[in-house]
PDB file of N, CA, C, O and CB in Angstrom:
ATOM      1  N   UNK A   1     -13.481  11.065  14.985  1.00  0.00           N
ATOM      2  CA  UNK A   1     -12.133  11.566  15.287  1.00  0.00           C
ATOM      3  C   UNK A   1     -11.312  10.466  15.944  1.00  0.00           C
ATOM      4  O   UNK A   1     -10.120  10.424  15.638  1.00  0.00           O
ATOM      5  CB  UNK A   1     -12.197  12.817  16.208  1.00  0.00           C
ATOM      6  N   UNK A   2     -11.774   9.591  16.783  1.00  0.00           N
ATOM      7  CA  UNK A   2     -11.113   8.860  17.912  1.00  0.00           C
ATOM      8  C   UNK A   2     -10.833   7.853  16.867  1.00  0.00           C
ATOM      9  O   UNK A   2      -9.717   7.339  16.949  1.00  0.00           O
ATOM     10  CB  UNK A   2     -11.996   8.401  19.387  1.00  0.00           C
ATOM     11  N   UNK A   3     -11.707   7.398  15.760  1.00  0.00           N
ATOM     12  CA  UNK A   3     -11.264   6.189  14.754  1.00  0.00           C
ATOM     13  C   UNK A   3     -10.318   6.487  13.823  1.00  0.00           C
ATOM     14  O   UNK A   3      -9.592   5.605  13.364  1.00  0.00           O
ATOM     15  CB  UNK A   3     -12.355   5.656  13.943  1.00  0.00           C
ATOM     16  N   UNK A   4     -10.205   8.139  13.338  1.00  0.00           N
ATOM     17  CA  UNK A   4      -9.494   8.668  12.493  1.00  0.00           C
ATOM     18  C   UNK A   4      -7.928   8.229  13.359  1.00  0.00           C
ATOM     19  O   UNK A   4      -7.050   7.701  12.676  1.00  0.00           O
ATOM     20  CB  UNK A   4      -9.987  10.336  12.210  1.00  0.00           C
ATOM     21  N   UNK A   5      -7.693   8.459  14.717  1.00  0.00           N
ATOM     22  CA  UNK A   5      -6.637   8.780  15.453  1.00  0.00           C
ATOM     23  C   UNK A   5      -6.345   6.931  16.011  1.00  0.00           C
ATOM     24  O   UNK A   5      -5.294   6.681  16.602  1.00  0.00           O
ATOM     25  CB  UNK A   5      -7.093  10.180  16.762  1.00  0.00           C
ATOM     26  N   UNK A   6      -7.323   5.847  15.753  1.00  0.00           N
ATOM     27  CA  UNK A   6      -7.147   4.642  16.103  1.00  0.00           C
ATOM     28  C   UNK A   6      -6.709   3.629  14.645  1.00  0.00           C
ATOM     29  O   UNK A   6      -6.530   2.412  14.584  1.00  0.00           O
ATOM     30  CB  UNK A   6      -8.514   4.266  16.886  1.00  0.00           C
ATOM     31  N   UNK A   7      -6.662   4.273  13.983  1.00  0.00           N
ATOM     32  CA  UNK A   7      -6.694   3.785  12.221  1.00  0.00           C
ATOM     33  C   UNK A   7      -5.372   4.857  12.001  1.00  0.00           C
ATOM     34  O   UNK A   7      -5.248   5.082  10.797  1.00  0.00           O
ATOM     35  CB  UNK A   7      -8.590   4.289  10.983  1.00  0.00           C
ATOM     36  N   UNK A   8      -4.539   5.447  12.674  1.00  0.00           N
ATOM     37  CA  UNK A   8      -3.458   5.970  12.197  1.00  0.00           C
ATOM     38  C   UNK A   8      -2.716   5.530  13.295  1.00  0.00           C
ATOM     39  O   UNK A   8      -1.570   5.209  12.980  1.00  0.00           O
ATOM     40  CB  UNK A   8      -3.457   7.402  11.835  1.00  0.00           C
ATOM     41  N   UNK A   9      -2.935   5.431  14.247  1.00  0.00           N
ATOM     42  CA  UNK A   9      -1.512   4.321  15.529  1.00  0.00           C
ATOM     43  C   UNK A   9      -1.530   3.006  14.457  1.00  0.00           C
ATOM     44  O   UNK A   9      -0.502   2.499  14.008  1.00  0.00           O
ATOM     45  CB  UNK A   9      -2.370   3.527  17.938  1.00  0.00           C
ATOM     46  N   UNK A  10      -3.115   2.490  14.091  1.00  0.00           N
ATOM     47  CA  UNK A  10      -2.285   1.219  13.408  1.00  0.00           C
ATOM     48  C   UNK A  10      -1.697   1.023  12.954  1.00  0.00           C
ATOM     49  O   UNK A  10      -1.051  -0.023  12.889  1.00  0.00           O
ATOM     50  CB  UNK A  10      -2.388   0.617  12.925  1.00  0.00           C
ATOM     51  N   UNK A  11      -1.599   2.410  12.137  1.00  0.00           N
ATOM     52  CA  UNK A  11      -0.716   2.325  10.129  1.00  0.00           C
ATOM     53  C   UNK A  11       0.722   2.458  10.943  1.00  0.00           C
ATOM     54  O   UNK A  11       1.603   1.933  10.262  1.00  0.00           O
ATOM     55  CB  UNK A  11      -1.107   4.306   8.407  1.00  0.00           C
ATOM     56  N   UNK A  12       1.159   2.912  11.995  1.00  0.00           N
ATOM     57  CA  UNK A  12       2.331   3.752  12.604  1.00  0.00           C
ATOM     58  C   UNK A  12       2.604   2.262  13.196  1.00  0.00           C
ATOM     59  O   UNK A  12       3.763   1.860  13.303  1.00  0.00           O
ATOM     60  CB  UNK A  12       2.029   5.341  13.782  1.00  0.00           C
ATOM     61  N   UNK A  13       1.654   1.573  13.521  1.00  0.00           N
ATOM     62  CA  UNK A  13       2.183   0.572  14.405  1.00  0.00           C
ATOM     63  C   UNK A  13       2.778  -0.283  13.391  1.00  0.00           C
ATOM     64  O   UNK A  13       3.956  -0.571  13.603  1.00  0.00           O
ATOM     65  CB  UNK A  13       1.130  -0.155  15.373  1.00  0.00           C
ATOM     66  N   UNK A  14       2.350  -0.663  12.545  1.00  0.00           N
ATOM     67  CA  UNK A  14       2.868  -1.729  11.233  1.00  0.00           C
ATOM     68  C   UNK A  14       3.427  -0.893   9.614  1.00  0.00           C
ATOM     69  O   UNK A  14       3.250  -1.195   8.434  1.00  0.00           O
ATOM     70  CB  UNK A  14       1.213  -2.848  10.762  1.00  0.00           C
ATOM     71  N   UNK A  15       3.987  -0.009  10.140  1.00  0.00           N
ATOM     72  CA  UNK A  15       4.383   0.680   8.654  1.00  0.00           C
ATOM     73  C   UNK A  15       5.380  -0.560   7.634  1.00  0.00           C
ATOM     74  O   UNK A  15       5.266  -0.335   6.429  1.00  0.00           O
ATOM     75  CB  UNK A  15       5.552   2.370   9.048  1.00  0.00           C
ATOM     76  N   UNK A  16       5.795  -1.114   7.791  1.00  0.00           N
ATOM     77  CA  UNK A  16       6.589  -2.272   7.314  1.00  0.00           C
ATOM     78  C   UNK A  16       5.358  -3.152   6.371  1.00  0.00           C
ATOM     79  O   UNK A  16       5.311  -3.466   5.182  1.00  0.00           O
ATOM     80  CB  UNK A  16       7.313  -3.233   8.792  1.00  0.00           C
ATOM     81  N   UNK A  17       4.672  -3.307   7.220  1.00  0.00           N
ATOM     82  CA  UNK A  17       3.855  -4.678   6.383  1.00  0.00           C
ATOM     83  C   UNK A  17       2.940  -3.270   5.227  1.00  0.00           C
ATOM     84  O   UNK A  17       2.754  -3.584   4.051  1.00  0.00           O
ATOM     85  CB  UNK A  17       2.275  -6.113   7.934  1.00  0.00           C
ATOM     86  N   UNK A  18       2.598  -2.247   5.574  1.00  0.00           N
ATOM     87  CA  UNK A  18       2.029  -1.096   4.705  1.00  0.00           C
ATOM     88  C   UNK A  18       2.661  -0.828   3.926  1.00  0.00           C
ATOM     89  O   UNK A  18       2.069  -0.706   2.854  1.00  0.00           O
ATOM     90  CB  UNK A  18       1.749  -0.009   5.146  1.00  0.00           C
ATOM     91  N   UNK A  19       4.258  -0.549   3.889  1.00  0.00           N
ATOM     92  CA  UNK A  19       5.115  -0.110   2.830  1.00  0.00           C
ATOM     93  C   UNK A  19       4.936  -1.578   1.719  1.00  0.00           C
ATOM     94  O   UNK A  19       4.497  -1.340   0.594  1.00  0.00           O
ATOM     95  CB  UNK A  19       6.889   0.269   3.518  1.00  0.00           C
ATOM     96  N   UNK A  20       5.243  -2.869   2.032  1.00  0.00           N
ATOM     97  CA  UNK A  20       5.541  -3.614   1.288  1.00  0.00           C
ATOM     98  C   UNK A  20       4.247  -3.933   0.822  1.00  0.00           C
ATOM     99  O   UNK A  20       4.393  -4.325  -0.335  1.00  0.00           O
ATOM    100  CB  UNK A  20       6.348  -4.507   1.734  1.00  0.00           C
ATOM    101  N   UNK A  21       2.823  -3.970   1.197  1.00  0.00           N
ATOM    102  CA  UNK A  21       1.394  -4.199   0.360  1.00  0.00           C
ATOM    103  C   UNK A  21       1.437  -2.655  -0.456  1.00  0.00           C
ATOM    104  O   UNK A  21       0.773  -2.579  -1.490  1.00  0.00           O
ATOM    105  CB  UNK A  21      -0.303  -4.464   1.605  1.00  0.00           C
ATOM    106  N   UNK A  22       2.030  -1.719  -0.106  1.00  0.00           N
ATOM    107  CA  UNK A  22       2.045  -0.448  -1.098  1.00  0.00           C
ATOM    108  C   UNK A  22       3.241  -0.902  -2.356  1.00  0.00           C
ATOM    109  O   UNK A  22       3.166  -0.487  -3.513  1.00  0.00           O
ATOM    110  CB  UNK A  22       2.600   1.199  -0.091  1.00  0.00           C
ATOM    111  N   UNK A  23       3.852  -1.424  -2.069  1.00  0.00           N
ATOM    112  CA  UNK A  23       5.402  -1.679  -3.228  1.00  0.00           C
ATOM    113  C   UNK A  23       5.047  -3.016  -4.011  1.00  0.00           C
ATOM    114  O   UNK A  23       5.637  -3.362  -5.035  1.00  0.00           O
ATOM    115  CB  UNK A  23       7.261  -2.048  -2.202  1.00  0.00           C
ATOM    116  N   UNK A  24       4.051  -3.702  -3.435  1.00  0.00           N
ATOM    117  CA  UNK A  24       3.555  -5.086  -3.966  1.00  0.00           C
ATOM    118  C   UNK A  24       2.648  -4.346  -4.965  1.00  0.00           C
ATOM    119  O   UNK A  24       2.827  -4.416  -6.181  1.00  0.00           O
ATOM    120  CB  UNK A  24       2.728  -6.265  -2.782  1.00  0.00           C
ATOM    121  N   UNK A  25       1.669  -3.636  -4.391  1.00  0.00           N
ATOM    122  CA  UNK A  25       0.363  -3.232  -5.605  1.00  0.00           C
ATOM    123  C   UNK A  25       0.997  -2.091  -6.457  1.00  0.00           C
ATOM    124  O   UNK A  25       0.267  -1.801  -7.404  1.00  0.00           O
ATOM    125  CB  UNK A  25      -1.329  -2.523  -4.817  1.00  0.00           C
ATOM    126  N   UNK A  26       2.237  -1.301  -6.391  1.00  0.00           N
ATOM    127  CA  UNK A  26       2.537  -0.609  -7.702  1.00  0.00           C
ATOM    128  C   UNK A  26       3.284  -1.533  -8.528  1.00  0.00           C
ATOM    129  O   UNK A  26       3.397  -1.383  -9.745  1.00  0.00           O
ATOM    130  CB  UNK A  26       3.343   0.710  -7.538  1.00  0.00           C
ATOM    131  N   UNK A  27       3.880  -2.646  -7.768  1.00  0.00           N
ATOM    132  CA  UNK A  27       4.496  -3.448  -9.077  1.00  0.00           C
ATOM    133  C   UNK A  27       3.656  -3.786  -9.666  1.00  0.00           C
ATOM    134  O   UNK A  27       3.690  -3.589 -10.881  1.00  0.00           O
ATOM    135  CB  UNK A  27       5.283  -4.572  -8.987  1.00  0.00           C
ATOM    136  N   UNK A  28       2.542  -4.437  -9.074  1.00  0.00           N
ATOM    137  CA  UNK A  28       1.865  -5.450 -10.590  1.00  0.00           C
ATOM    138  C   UNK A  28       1.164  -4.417 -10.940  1.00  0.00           C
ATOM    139  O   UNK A  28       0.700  -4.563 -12.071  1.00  0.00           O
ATOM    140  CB  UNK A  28       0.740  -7.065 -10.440  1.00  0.00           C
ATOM    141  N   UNK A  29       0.722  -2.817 -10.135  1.00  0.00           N
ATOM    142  CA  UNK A  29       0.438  -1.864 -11.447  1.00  0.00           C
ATOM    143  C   UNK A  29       1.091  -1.758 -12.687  1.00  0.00           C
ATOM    144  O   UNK A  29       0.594  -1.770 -13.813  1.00  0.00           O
ATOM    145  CB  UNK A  29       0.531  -0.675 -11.141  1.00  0.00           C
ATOM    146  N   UNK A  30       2.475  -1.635 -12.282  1.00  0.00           N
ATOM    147  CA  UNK A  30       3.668  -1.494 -13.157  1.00  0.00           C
ATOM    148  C   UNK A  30       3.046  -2.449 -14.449  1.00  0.00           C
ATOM    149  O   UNK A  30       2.469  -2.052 -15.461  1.00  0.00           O
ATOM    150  CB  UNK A  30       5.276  -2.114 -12.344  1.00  0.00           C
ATOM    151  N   UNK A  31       3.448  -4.146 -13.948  1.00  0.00           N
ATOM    152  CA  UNK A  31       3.667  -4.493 -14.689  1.00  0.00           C
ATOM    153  C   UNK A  31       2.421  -5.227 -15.681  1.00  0.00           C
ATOM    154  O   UNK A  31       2.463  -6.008 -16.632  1.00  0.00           O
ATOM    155  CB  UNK A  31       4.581  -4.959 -14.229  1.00  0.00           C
ATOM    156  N   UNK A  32       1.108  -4.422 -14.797  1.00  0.00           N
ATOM    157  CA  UNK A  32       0.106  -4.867 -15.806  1.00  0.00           C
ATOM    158  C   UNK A  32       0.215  -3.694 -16.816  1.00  0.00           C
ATOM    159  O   UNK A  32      -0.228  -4.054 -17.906  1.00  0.00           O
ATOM    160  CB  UNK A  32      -1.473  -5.100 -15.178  1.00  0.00           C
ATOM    161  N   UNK A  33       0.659  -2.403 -16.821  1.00  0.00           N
ATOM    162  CA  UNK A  33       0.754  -1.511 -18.018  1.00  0.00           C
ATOM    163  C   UNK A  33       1.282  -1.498 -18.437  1.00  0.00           C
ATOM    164  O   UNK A  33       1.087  -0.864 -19.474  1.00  0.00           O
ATOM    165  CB  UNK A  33       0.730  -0.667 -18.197  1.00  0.00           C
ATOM    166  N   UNK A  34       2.758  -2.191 -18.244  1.00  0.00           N
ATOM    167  CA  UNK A  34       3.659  -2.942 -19.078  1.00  0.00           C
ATOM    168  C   UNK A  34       2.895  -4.067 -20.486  1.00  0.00           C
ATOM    169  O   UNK A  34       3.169  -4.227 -21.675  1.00  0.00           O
ATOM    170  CB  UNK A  34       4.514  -3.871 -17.867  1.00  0.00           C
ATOM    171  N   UNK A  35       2.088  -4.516 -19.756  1.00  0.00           N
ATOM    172  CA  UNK A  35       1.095  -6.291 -20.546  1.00  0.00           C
ATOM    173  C   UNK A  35       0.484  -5.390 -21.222  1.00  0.00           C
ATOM    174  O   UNK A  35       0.793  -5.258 -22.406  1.00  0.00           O
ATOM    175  CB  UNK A  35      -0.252  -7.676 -19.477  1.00  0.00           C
ATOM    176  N   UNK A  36      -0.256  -4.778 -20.798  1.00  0.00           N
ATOM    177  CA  UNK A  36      -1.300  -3.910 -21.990  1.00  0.00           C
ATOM    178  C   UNK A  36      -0.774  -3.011 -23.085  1.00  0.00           C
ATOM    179  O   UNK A  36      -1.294  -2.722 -24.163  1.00  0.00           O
ATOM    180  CB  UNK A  36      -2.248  -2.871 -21.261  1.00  0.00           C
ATOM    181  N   UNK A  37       0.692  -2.535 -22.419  1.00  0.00           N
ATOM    182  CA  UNK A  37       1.415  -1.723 -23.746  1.00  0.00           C
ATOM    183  C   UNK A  37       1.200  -2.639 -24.745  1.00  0.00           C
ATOM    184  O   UNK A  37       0.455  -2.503 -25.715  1.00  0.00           O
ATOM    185  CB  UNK A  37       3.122  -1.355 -23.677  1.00  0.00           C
ATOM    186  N   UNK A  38       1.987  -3.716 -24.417  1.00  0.00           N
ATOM    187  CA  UNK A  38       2.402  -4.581 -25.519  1.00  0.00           C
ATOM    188  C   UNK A  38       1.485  -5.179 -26.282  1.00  0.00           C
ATOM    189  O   UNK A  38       1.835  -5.908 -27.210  1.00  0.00           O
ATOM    190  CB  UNK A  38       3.132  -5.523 -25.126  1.00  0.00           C
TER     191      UNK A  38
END
């Protein structure tokens, strides 16, 4: 519980650098299913 609640201040503490490694890995999701359409 105490790690569940020490692993969520972190995410709260740095939501910035989390949003942009979350917006980094759906782009090149994006744009690897983009490569494979084609």
């Amino acid at each position: 519980m105490s790690a569940a609640l020490m692993s969520a201040g972190h995410v709260e503490a740095r939501p910035l650098a989390w949003t942009r490694l979350w917006h980094n890995s759906q782009a090149v999701a994006v744009t690897v299913a983009l490569h494979s359409a084609v």
